[in-house]
C-alpha positions in Angstrom: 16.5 -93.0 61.7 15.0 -89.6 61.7 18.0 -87.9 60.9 18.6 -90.1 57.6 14.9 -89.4 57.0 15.3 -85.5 57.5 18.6 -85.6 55.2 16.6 -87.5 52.3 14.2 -85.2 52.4 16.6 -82.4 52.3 18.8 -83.5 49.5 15.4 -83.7 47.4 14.3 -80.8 48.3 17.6 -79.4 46.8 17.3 -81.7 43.7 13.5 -79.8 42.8 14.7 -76.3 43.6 17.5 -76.8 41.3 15.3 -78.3 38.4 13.2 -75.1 39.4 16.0 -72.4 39.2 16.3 -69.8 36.2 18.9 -71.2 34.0 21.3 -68.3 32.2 20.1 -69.3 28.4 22.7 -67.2 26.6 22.5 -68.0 23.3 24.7 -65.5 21.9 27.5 -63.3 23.1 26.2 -60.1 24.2 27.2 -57.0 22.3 28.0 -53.3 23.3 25.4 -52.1 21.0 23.3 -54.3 18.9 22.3 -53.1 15.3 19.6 -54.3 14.7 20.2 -55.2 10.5 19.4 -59.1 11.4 19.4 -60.0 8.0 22.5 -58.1 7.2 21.3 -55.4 4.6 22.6 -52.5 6.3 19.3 -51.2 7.0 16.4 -51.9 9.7 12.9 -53.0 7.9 10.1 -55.2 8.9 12.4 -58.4 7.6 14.6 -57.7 10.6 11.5 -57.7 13.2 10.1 -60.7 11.7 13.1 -62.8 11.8 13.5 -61.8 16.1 9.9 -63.1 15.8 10.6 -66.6 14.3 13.2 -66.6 16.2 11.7 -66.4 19.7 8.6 -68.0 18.5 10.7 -71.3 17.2 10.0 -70.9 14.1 13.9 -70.3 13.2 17.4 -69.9 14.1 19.9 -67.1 13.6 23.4 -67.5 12.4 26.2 -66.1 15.1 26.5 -62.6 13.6 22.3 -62.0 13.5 21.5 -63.0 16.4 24.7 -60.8 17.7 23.1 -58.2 15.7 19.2 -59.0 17.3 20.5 -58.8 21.2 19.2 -55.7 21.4 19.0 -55.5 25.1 23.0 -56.9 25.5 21.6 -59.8 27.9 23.0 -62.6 25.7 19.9 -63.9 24.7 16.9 -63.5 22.2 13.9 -62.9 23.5 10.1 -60.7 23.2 12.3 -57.6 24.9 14.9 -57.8 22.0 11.3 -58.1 19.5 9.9 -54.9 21.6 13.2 -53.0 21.1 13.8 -54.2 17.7 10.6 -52.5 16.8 11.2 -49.4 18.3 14.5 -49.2 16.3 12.4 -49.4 13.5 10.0 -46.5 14.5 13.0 -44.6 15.3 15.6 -45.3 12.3 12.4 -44.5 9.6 9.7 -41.5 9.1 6.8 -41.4 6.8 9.0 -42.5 3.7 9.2 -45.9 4.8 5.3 -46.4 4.5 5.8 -44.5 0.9 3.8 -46.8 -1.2 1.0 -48.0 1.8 -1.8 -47.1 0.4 -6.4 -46.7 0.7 -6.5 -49.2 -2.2 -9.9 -49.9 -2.5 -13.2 -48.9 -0.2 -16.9 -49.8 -0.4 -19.3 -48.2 2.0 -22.4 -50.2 1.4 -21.8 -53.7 1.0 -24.9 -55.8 0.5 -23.3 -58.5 -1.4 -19.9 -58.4 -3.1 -17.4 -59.4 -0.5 -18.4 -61.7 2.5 -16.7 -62.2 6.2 -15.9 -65.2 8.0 -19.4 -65.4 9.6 -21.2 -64.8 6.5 -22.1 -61.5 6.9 -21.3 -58.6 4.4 -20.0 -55.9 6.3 -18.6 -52.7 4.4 -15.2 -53.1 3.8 -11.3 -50.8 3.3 -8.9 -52.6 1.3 -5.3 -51.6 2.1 -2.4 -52.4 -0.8 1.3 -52.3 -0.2 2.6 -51.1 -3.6 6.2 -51.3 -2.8 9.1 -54.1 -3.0 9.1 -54.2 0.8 7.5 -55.8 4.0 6.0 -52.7 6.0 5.0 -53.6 10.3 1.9 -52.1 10.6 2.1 -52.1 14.5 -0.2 -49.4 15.7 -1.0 -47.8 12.3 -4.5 -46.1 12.7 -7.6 -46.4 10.5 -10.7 -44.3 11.0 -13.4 -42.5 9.4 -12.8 -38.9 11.7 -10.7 -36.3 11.6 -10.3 -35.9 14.7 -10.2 -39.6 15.6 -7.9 -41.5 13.7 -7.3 -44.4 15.8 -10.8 -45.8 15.8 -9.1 -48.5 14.8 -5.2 -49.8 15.1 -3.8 -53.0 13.7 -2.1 -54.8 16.6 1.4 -55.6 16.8 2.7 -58.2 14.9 0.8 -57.5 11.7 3.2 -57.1 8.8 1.8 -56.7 5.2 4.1 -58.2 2.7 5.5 -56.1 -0.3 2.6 -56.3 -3.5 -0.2 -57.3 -0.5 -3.2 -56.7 0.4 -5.2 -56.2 4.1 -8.9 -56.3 4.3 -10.2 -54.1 7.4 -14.0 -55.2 7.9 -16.2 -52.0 8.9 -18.9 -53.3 11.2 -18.9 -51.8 14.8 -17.6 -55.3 15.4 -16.2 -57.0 18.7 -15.9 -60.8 17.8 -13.9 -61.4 14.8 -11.9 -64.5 12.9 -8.6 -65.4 13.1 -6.8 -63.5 10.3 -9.8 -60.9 10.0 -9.5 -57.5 11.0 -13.1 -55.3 11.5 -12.8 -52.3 12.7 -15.2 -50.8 15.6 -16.5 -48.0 13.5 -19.3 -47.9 9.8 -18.8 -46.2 7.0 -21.3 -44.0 5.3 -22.6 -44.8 2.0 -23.2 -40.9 1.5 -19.6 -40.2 1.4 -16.8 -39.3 3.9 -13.4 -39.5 4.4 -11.2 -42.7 5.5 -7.6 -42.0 7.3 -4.9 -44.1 7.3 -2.5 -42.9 9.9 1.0 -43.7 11.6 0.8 -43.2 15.6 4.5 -41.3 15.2 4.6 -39.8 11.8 1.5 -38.8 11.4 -0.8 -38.8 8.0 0.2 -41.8 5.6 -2.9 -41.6 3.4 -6.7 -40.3 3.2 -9.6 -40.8 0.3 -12.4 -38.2 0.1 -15.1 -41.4 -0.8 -18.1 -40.3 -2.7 -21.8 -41.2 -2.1 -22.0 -44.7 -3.3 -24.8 -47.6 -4.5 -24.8 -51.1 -3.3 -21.8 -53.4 -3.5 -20.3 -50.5 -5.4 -17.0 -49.6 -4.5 -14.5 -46.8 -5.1 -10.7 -47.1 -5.2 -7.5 -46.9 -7.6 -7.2 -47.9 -10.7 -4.9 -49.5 -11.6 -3.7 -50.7 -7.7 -1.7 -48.4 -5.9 -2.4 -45.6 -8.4 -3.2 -41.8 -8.4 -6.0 -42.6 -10.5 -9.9 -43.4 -8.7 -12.7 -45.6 -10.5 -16.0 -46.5 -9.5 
């Protein structure tokens, strides 16, 4: 009797251990050397980073060749090591003339008024514009108000801004903020300084020398994405 009790107990214990085990997930055959060109253009851009992201988000599925072409790592599968590698390709393949077109659009140092936050307040405010016909990963890219400190603020990974967009960064010496709001952990001064916009591998992508400026006034290009500044 015990040894049939024993030997049920051991056969289940097998049965959980092997629900419990790692299973080998390949999904797709593993490559020498993946490219990286997931959506087949014979070139790495934010596209490519975002489709590894739906992919091991869900949110889609690869043909046979992409996701041959996003195993970065060879393991047969797709996964947040092939995203992480997939985005260093990127850094890697590009210099500063892939954020050609990023631009300071727009910035107000004194906002009492003209554009609100999610919690109501009206915190001064840099308007980012993508002037170009492409998606540009802004992973890491540093916005500050110093010279010498340029990464006051970085936008965190995963934030893309689409080709003809535009990012809001709320400047408010902010911790909390929305879902889909950036603020920044720094103020700007309505007697004039200079705002950075920099790349944490290449260096300088843009700067604006803003003037001393009234209330809810604001200071940027005109027209968008321009070399041009209004008031």
């Amino acid at each position: 009797m015990l040894k049939r009790k024993t030997a049920a107990i051991l056969t289940s214990l097998a049965a959980a251990a092997s629900m419990l085990a790692p299973q080998a997930a390949v999904i797709y055959a593993a490559t020498a050397e993946a490219s990286g060109d997931i959506n087949l253009d014979s070139e790495i851009t934010a596209e490519d980073v975002q489709l590894i992201q739906d992919q091991v988000l869900g949110k889609a599925s690869l043909t046979a060749e992409q996701g041959s072409n996003a195993d970065i790592n060879g393991d047969g599968a797709i996964d947040s090591l092939d995203l992480v590698g997939e985005r260093t390709k990127l850094r890697n393949t590009v210099g500063l003339e892939a954020y050609e077109g990023l631009v300071i659009n727009e910035v107000c140092t004194s906002n009492k008024s003209k554009l609100q936050d999610a919690a109501g307040a009206y915190p001064d405010w840099v308007e980012i514009y993508n002037s170009s016909d492409k998606d540009m990963v802004l992973d890491g890219v540093g916005l500050s108000d110093g010279a010498k400190k340029k990464f006051k603020f970085t936008f965190p990974e995963g934030t893309t801004i689409p080709a003809g967009g535009y990012i809001i960064v709320f400047c408010d010496d902010a911790v909390n903020q929305a879902e889909g709001e950036y603020h920044a952990a720094f103020k700007l001064s309505a007697t004039g300084e200079t705002v950075y916009l920099t790349h944490p591998m290449y260096g300088e992508i843009d700067s604006v020398a803003v003037p001393e400026l009234n209330a809810d006034t604001s200071y940027g290009r005109y027209a968008n994405g321009s070399e041009s500044f209004s008031y």
